[in-house]
C-alpha positions as CSV (number, residue, x, y, z in Angstrom):
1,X,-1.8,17.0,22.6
2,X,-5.7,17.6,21.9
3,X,-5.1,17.7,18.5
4,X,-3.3,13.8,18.5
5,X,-6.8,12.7,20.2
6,X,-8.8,14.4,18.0
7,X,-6.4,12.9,15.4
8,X,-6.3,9.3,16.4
9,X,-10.0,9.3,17.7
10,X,-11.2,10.3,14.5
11,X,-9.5,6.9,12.9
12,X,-11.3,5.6,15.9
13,X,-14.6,6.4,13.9
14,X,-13.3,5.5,10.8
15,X,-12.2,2.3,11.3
16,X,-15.1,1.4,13.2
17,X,-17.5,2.5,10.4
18,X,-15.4,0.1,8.2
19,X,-15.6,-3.0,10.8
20,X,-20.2,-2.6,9.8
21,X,-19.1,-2.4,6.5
22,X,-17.1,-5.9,6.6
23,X,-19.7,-7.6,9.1
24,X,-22.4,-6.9,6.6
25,X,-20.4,-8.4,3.7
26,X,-19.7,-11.5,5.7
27,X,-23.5,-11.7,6.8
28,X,-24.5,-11.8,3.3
29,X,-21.4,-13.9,2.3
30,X,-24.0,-16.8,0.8
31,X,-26.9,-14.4,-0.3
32,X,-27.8,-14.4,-3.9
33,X,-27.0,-11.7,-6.0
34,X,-25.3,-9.6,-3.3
35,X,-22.8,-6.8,-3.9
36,X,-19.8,-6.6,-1.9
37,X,-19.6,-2.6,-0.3
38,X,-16.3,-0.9,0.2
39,X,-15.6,1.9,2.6
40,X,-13.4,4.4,1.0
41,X,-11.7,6.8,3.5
42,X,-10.1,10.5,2.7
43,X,-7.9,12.7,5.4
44,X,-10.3,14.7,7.4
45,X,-9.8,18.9,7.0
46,X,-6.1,19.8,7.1
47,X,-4.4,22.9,7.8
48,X,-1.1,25.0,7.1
49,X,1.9,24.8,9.5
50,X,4.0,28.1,10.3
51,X,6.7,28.5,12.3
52,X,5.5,31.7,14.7
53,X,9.0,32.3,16.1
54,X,10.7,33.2,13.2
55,X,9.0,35.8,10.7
56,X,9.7,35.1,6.9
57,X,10.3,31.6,7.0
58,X,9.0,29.1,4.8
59,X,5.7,27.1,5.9
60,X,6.1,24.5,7.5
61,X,4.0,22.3,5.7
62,X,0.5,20.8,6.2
63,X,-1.0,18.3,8.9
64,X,-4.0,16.4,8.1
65,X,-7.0,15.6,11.4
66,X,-7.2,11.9,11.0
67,X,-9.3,10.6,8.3
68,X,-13.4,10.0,7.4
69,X,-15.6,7.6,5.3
70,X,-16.0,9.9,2.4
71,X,-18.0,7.4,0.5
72,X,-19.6,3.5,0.4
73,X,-18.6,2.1,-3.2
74,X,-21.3,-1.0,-4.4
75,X,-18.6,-2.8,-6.3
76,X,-20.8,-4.6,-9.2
77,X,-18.6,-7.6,-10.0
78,X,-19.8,-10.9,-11.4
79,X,-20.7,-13.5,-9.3
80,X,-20.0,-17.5,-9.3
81,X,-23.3,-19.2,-10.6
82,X,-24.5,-22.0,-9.0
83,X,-26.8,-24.2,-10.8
84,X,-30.0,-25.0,-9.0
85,X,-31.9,-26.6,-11.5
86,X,-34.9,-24.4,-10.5
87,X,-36.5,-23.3,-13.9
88,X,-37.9,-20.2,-11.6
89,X,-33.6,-19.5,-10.5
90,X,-32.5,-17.0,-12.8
91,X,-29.1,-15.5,-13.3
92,X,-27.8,-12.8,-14.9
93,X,-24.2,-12.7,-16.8
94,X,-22.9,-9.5,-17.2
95,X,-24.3,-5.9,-17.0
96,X,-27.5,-5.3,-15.9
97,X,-30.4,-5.6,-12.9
98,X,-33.8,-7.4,-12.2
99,X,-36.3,-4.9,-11.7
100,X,-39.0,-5.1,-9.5
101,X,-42.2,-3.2,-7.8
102,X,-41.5,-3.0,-4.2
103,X,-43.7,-0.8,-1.7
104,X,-41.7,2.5,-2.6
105,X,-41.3,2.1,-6.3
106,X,-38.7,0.3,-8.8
107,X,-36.4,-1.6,-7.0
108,X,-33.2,-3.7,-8.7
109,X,-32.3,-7.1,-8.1
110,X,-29.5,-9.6,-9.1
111,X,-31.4,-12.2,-6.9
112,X,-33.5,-14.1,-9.3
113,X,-34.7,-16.8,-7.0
114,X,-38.1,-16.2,-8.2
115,X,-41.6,-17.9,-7.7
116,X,-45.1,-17.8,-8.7
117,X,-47.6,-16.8,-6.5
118,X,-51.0,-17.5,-6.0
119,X,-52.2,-14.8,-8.7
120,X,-49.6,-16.8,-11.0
121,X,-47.7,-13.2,-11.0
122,X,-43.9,-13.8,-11.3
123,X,-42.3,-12.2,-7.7
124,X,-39.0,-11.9,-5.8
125,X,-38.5,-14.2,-2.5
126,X,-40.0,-10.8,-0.5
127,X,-43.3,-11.4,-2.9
128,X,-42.8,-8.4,-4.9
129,X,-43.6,-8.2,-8.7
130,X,-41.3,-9.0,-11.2
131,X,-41.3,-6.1,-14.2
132,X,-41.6,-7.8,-17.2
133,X,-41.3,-4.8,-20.6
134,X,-44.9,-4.5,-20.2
135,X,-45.7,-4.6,-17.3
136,X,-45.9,-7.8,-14.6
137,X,-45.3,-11.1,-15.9
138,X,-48.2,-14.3,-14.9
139,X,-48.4,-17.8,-15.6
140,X,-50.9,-20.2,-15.9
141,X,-51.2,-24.3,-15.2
142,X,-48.9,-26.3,-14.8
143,X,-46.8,-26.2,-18.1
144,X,-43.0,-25.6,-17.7
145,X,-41.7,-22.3,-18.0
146,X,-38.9,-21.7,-20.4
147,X,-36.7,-18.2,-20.0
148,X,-34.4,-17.6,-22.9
149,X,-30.8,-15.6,-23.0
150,X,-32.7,-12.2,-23.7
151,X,-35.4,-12.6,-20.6
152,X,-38.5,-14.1,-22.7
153,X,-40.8,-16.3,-20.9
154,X,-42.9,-18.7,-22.4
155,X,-44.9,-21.4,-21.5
156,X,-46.0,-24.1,-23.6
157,X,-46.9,-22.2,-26.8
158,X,-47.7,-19.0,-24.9
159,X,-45.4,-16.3,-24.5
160,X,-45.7,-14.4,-21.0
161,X,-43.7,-11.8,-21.6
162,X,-39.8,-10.2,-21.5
163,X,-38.2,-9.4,-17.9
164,X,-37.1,-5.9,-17.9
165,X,-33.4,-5.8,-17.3
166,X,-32.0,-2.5,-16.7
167,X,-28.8,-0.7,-16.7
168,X,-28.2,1.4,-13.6
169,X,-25.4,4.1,-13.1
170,X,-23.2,2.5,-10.4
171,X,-22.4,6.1,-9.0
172,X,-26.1,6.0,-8.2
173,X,-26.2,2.8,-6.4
174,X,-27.4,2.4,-3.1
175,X,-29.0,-0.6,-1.2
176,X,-32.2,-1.5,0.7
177,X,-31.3,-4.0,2.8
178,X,-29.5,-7.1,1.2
179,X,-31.3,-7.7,-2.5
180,X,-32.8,-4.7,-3.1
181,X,-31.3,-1.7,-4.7
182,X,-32.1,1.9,-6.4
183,X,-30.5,3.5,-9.1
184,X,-30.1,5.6,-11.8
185,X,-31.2,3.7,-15.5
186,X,-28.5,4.2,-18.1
187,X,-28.8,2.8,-21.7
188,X,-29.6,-1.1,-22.9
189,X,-28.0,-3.8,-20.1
190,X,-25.7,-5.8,-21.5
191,X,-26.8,-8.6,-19.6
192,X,-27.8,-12.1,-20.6
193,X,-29.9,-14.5,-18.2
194,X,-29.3,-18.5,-17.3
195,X,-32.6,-20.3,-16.4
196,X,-32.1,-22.7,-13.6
197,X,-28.9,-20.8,-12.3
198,X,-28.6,-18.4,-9.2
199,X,-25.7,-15.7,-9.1
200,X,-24.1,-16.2,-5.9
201,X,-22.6,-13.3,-3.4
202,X,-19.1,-11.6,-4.7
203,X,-18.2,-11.2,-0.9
204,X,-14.4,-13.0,-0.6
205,X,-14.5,-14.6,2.8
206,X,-11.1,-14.8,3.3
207,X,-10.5,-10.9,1.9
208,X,-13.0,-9.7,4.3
209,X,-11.7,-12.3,7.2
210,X,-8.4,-10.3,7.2
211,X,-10.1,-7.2,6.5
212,X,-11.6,-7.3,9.4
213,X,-8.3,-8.6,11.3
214,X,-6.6,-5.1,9.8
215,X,-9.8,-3.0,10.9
216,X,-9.5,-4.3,14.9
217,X,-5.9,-3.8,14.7
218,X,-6.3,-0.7,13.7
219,X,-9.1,0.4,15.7
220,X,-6.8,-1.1,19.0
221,X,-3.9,1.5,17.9
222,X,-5.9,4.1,18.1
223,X,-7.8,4.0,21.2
224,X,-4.0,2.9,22.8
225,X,-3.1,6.3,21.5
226,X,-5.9,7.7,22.9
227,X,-4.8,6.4,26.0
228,X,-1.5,7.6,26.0
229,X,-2.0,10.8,25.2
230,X,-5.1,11.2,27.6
231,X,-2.4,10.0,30.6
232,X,-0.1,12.8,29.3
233,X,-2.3,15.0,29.3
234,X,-3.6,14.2,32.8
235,X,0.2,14.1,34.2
236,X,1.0,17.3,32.4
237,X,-2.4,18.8,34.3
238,X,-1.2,17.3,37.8
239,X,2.5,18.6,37.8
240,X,1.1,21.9,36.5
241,X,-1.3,22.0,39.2
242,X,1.2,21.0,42.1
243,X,3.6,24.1,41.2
């Protein structure tokens, strides 16, 4: 009987790991650039049956403890782009990440609502510098900015420099908050930028809506079998007790 609560309360934890993992893909559902996260789940330890009473027989089988979050997958699909006509809005098509220089080193970004500060340095909504190939990338007056397919800035007859768009192993991904992520480079990104677009979240609302509707239910049979099981335990203590 402790083993069924151990059993369904473990799916408890689960599932509720899962219910954060939705809520912060709905909260982000309209943030630029964002990446969808998916909890994956595996049974949690598992053991061989035997049947005690009779000597020689064939195991039983084997009984699994509920289940765990093994793992939170980024899943790096492309989002819709949504014109902004912003000619600092930039979007990328296809493989590849923004990279930046936040407080604690190279970051990645697929949020390219960029400005220019007042050092005329290229940087992310947060203020942090953009990476251009050699190093950050400033402008000067008030000449438009042109950003080609391959990252190159120019203005007027100046070129600023290239944006440095890098590859990242998507085993490596991990996020800082809701732009920002690290990673592990890999190779040449195969990644192509629009000026005046912004990629837009990959979060499904409706997907996650009755994801979330699965997680709750879920989450409600479990603790019910919690229940159940703790009042059979506690009648099973009582009648026990009273003989």
């Amino acid at each position: 009987m402790l083993r069924g609560i151990y059993i369904a309360g473990s799916g408890m934890l689960a599932e509720s790991t899962r219910q954060e993992v939705v809520a912060e893909n709905l909260a982000n559902a309209l943030t630029s650039g964002y990446k969808r996260t998916d909890a994956a789940t595996q049974p949690f330890q598992s053991f061989l049956l035997r049947n005690m009473a009779m000597p020689g027989q064939p195991e039983i089988g084997s009984m699994n403890m509920g289940s765990e979050v093994s793992r939170l997958d980024i899943i790096s699909t492309q989002g819709p782009l949504r014109s902004t006509g912003n000619q600092l809005d930039l979007a990328l098509v296809g493989d590849g990440y923004f990279a930046v220089n936040a407080p604690g080193g190279t970051r990645y970004t697929r949020d390219g609502s960029f400005t220019i500060d007042q050092s005329g340095t290229l940087v992310t909504k947060e203020g942090f510098a953009v990476r251009g190939q050699n190093g950050p990338i400033k402008a000067s007056g008030t000449e438009p900015i042109g950003i080609s397919t391959n990252g190159v800035i120019t203005q007027g007859t100046r070129t600023l420099g290239q944006l440095q768009i890098t590859a990242l192993d998507p085993n490596s991904l991990a996020k800082e908050g809701a732009s920002l992520m690290t990673g592990t480079p890999r190779g040449n990104a195969n990644a192509s930028v629009r000026q005046g677009f912004l990629e837009g979240s990959s979060v499904n609302v409706v997907s996650e809506m009755v994801e979330l509707i699965r997680v709750m239910r879920s989450f409600e049979a479990n603790q019910k079998s919690v229940q159940a099981q703790d009042e059979t335990l506690g009648q099973a203590i009582s009648k026990v007790g009273v003989v």
